[in-house]
C-alpha positions as CSV (number, residue, x, y, z in Angstrom):
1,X,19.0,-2.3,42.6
2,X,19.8,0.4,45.0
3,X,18.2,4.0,44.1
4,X,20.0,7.0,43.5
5,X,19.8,10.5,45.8
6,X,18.9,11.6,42.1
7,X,16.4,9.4,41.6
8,X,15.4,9.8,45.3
9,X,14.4,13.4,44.2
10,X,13.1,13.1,41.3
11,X,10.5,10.9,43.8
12,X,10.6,13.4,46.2
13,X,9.3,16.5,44.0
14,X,6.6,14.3,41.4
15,X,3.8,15.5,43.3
16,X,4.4,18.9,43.1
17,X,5.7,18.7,39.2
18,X,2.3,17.0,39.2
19,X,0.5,19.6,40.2
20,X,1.6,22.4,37.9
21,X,1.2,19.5,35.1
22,X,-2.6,19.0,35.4
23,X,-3.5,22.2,36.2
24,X,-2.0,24.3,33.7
25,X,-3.0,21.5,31.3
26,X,-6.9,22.0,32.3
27,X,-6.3,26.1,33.0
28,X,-5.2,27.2,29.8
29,X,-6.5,24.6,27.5
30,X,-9.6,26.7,29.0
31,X,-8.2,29.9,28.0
32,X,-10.6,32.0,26.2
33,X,-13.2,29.4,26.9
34,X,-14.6,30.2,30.1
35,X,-16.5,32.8,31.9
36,X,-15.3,34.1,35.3
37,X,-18.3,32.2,36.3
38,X,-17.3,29.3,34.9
39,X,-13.6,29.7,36.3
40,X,-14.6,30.5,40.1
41,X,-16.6,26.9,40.1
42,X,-13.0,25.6,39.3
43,X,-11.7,23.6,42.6
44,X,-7.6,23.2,41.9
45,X,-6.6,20.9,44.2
46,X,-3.5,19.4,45.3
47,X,-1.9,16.3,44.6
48,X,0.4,13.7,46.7
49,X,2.1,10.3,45.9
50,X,1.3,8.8,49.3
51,X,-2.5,9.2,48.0
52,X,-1.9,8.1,44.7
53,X,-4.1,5.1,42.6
54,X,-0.5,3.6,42.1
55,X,-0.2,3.6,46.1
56,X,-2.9,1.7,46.8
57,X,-2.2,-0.6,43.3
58,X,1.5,-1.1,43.7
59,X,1.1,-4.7,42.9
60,X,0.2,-4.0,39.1
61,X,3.7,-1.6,38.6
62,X,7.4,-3.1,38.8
63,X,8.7,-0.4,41.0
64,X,12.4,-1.9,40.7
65,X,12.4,-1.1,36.8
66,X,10.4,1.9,37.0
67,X,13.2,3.3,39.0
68,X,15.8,1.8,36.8
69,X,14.3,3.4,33.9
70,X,13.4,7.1,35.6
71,X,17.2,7.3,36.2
72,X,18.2,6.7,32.7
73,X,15.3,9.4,31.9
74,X,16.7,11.7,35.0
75,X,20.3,11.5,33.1
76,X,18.9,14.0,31.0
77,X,17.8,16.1,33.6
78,X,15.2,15.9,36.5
79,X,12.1,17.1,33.9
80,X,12.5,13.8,32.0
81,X,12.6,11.5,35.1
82,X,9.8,13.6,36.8
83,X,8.0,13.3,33.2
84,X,8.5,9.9,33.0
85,X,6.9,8.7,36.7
86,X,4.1,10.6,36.2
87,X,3.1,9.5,32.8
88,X,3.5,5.8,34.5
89,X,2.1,6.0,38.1
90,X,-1.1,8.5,37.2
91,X,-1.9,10.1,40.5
92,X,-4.8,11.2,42.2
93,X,-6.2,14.5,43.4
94,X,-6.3,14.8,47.4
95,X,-9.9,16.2,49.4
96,X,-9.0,16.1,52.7
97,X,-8.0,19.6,53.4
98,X,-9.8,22.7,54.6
99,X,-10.9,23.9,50.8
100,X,-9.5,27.6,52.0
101,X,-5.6,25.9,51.7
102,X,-6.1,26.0,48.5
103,X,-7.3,29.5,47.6
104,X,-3.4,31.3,47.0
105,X,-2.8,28.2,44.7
106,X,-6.3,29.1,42.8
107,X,-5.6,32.4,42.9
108,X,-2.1,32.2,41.3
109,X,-3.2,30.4,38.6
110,X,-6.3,32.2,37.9
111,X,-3.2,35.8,37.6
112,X,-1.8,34.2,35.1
113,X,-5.0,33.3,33.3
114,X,-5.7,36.9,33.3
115,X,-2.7,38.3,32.2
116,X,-2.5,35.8,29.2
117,X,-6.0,36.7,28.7
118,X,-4.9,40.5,28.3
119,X,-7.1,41.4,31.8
120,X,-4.5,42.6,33.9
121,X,-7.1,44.1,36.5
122,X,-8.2,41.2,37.6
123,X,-4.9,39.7,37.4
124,X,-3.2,42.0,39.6
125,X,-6.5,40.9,42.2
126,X,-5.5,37.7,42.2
127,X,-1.8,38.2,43.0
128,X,-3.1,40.1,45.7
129,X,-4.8,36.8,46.9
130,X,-2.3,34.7,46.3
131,X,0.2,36.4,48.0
132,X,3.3,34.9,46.0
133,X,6.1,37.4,46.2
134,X,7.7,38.7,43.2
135,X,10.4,35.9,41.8
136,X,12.2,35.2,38.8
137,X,9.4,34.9,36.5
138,X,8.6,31.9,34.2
139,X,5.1,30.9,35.0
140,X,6.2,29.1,38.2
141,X,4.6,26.0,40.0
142,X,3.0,27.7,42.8
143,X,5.6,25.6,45.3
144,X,8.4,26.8,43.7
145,X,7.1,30.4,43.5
146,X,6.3,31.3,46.8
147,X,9.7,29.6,47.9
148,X,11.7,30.7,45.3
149,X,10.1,34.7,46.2
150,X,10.7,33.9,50.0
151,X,14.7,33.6,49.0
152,X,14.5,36.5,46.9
153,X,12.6,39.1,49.3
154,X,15.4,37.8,52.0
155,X,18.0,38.6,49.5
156,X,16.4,41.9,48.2
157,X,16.8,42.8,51.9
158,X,20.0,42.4,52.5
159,X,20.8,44.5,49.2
160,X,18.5,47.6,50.8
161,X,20.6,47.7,53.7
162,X,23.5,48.3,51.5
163,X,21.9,51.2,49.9
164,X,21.1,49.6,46.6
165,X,18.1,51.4,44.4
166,X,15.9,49.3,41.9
167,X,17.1,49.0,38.8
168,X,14.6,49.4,36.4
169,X,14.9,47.8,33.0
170,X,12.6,46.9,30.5
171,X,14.3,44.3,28.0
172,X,13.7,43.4,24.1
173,X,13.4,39.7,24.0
174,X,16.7,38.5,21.9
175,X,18.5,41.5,22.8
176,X,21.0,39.8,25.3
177,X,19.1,41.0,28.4
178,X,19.8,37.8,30.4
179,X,23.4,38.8,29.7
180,X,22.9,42.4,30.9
181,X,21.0,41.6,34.1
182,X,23.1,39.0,34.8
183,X,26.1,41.1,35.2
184,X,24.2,43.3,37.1
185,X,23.5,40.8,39.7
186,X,26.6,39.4,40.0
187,X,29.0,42.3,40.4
188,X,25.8,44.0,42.3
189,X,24.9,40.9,44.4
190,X,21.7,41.9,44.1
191,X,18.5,39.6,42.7
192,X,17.7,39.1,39.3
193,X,13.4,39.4,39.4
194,X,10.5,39.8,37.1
195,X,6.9,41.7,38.2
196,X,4.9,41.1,35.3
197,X,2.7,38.5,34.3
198,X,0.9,37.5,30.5
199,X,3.0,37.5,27.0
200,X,5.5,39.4,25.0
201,X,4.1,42.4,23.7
202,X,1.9,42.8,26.6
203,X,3.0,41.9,29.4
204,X,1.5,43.8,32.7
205,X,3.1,44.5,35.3
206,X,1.3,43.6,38.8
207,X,1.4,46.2,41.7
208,X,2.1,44.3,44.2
209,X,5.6,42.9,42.8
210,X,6.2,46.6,41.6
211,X,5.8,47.6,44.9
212,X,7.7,45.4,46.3
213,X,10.9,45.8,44.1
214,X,10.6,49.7,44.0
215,X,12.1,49.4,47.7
216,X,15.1,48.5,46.4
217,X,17.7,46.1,46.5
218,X,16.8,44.1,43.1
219,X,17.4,44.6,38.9
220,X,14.4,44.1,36.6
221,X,15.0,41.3,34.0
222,X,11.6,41.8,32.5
223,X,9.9,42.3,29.2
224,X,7.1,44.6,29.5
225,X,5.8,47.3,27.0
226,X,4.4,51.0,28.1
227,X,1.0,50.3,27.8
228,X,-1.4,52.6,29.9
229,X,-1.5,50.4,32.8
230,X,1.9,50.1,33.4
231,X,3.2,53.3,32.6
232,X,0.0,54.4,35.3
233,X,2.1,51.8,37.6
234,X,5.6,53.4,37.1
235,X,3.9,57.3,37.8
236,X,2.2,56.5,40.8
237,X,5.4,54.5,42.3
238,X,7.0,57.6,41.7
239,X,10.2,56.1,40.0
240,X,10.0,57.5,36.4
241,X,13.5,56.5,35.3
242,X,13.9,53.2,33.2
243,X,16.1,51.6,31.2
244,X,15.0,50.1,27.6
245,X,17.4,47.8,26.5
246,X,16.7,47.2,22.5
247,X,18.5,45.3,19.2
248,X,17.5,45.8,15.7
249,X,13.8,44.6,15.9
250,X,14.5,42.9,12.2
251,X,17.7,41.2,13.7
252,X,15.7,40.3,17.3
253,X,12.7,38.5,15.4
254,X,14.9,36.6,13.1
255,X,16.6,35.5,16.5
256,X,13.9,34.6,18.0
257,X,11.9,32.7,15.3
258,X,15.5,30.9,14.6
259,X,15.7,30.1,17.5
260,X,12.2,28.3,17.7
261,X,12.6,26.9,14.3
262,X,16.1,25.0,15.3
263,X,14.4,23.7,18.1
264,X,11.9,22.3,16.0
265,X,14.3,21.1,13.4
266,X,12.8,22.7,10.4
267,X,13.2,25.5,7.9
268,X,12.4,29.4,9.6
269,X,9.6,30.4,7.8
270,X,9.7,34.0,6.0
271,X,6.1,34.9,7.3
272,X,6.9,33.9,10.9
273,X,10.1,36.1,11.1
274,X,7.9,38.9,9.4
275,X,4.9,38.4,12.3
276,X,7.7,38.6,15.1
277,X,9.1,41.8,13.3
278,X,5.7,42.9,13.9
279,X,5.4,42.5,17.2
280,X,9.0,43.5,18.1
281,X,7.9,47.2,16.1
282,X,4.7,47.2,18.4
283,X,6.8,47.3,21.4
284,X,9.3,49.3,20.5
285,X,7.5,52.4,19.3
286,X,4.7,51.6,22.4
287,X,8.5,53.2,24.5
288,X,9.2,55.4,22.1
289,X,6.1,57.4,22.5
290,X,5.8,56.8,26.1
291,X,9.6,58.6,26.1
292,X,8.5,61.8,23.6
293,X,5.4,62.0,25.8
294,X,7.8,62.2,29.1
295,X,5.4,60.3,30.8
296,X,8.5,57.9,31.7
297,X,12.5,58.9,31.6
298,X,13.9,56.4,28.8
299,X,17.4,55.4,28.5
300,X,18.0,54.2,25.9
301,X,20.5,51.2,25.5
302,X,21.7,49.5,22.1
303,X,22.5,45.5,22.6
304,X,25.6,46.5,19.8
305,X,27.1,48.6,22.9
306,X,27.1,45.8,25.2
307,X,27.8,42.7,22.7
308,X,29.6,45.1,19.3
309,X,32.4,46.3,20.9
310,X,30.9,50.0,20.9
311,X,31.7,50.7,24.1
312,X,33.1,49.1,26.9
313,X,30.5,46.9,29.3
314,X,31.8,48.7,32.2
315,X,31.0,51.9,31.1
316,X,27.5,50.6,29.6
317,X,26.8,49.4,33.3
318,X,28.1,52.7,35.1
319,X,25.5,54.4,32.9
320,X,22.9,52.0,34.3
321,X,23.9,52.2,37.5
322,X,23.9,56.0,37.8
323,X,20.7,56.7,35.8
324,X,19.0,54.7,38.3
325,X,20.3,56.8,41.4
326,X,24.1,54.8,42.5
327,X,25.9,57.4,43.3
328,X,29.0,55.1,42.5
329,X,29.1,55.8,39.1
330,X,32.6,54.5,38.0
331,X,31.6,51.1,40.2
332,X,32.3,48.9,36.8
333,X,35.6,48.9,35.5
334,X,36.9,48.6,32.2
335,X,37.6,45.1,32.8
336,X,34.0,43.5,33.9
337,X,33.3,40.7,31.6
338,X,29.5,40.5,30.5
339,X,28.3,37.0,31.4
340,X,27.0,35.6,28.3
341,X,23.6,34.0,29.4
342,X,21.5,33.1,26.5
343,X,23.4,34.8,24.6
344,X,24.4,33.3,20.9
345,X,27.2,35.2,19.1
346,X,26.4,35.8,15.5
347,X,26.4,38.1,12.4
348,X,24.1,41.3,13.1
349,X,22.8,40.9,9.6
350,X,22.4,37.4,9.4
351,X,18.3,37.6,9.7
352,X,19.2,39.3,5.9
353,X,19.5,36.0,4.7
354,X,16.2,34.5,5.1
355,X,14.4,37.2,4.1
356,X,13.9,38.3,0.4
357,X,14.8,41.9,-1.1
358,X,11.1,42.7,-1.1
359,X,10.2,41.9,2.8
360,X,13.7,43.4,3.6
361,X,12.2,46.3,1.9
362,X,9.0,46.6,4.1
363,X,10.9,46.2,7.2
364,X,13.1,48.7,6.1
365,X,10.2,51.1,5.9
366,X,8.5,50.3,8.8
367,X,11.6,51.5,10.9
368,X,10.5,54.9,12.0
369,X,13.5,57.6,12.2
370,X,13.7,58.0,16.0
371,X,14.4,54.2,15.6
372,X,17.1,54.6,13.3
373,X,18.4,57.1,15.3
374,X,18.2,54.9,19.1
375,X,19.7,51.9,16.9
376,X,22.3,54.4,14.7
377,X,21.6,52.4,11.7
């Protein structure tokens, strides 16, 4: 049966899928468990097919119909096929390189260890280490963050030379941000990056990405609150403008929890949606205080002016643009189309109908009224 260039690369890339598979398996099943101690005795090594048990077993596997089968997986995309082979070939770890190779992959792993772990210090070190270059975010395999970065800081150049600044925005979750920096990066042709590392409320931003996109060139598709550290980040850069993108936190954490819930195919829970409201409220007034304090300049911008007809996206994105130092301010026209990443189309009071009057009650109380008055509701 012959083997498709699909299947070909789902071959091609198992050892590296492999590698981010059993170590973030073993890191953060560890989370909270470990000393630093007990994390720096930690040796994460590399993995390779050609050194694999099945390698030197093939006689026990029937290769023709694993391949068979991996492509039917692969039709549903290269994570099922890559999934597949290595649940059925089990591969081993590799010794024979100089242990030092393997420090920046140790290293990166250990930064986001950290930053889950709410130690963005010591995160921030081990960026340093690692020396992966800022990226697109996502909890990357190593492999594909350091090339993915590499493409970026190539493309982040090419945007200085034309002059363009970094865009600084700091983005709800659920509040159509993909959809914003997407447009931003297209009709810019600048990259789309994220510099911070750990979990939605807190996630920190590390220095060495901030520096690197405070040259210029890129737009900020990130999530991170103004917590101490990062706001200490932003001052010292010395680029105290930033743009807050926010929705309704009551409509944002229905979204999100929806969102989860559909995935799972089961009814959203009341108390989860209330938890996320939560959350959403932490972040939110964490900016608002950061922008009474003046510590940062906030721009403030309502999802209902990109996605509720408010106000046109061009002029949303002039506004962007020119708060963050283009001097072309009427670059957008009335005619740029937002491209709808992520983005699901729905009723603004929908999340209305899953709570009950009492808990819409809380929420409604827990709004402070500069929140009102950002979100005009």
């Amino acid at each position: 049966m012959p083997v498709s260039k699909r299947v070909k690369n789902v071959l091609h890339r198992v050892g590296l899928l492999n590698v981010a598979h059993s170590l973030r398996t073993s890191i953060f099943r560890a989370l909270g468990g470990m000393s630093e101690g007990e994390i720096s005795r930690q040796r994460l090594l590399l993995h390779d097919l050609s050194h694999s048990t099945a390698g030197n077993n093939a006689g026990f596997y029937d290769w023709p119909a694993l391949l068979a089968e991996s492509e039917i997986r692969a039709q549903n995309g290269f994570r099922a096929g890559a999934a597949f082979l290595i649940s059925e070939i089990g591969l081993d770890l590799v010794y024979g390189a100089p242990d030092d190779n393997y420090r920046p992959l140790y290293e990166y792993m250990r930064a986001m260890l950290y930053a889950r772990n709410n130690n963005p210090e010591k995160a921030t070190r081990c960026i340093e280490c690692s020396a992966v270059p800022m990226g697109i975010g996502g909890d990357l395999f190593y492999s594909d963050a350091m090339s993915d970065g590499m493409q970026i800081a190539a493309w982040q150049k090419r945007a200085i030379r034309r002059k363009i600044p970094p865009i600084l925005i700091s983005s709800m979750p659920r509040a159509a941000s993909a959809s914003l920096v997407s447009t931003l990066s297209t009709y810019l042709n600048i990259p789309a990056v994220r510099i911070s590392l750990g979990n939605f409320p807190n996630f920190s931003l590390m220095e060495p990405w901030a520096k690197q996109f405070m040259q210029g060139g890129a737009v900020l598709h990130d999530h991170f609150g103004a917590s101490d550290f990062n706001v200490d980040i932003l001052e010292r850069m010395g680029n105290r403008n930033v743009t807050v993108l926010v929705r309704d936190p009551r409509a944002a954490a229905f979204s999100l929890i929806n969102k989860e819930f559909l995935r799972k195919d089961v009814p959203i829970s009341e108390d989860k949606i209330m938890q996320s409201f939560r959350v959403y409220l932490e972040w939110f007034e964490q900016w608002i205080t950061v922008a009474n304090a003046g510590k940062l300049k906030v721009r403030w911008v309502d999802t209902a002016r990109l996605t509720g007809g408010k106000e046109s996206v061009g002029d949303v994105m002039n506004g962007i643009v020119s708060w963050h130092g283009l001097t072309k301010s009427d670059l957008f026209s009335n005619r740029v189309e937002l491209k709808t990443r992520n983005f699901v189309q729905g009723r603004p009071d929908a999340w209305r109908d899953h709570v009950s009057e009492d808990i819409q009650q809380v929420m409604n109380a827990a709004m402070s009224s500069k929140m009102r008055e950002i979100l005009d509701v």
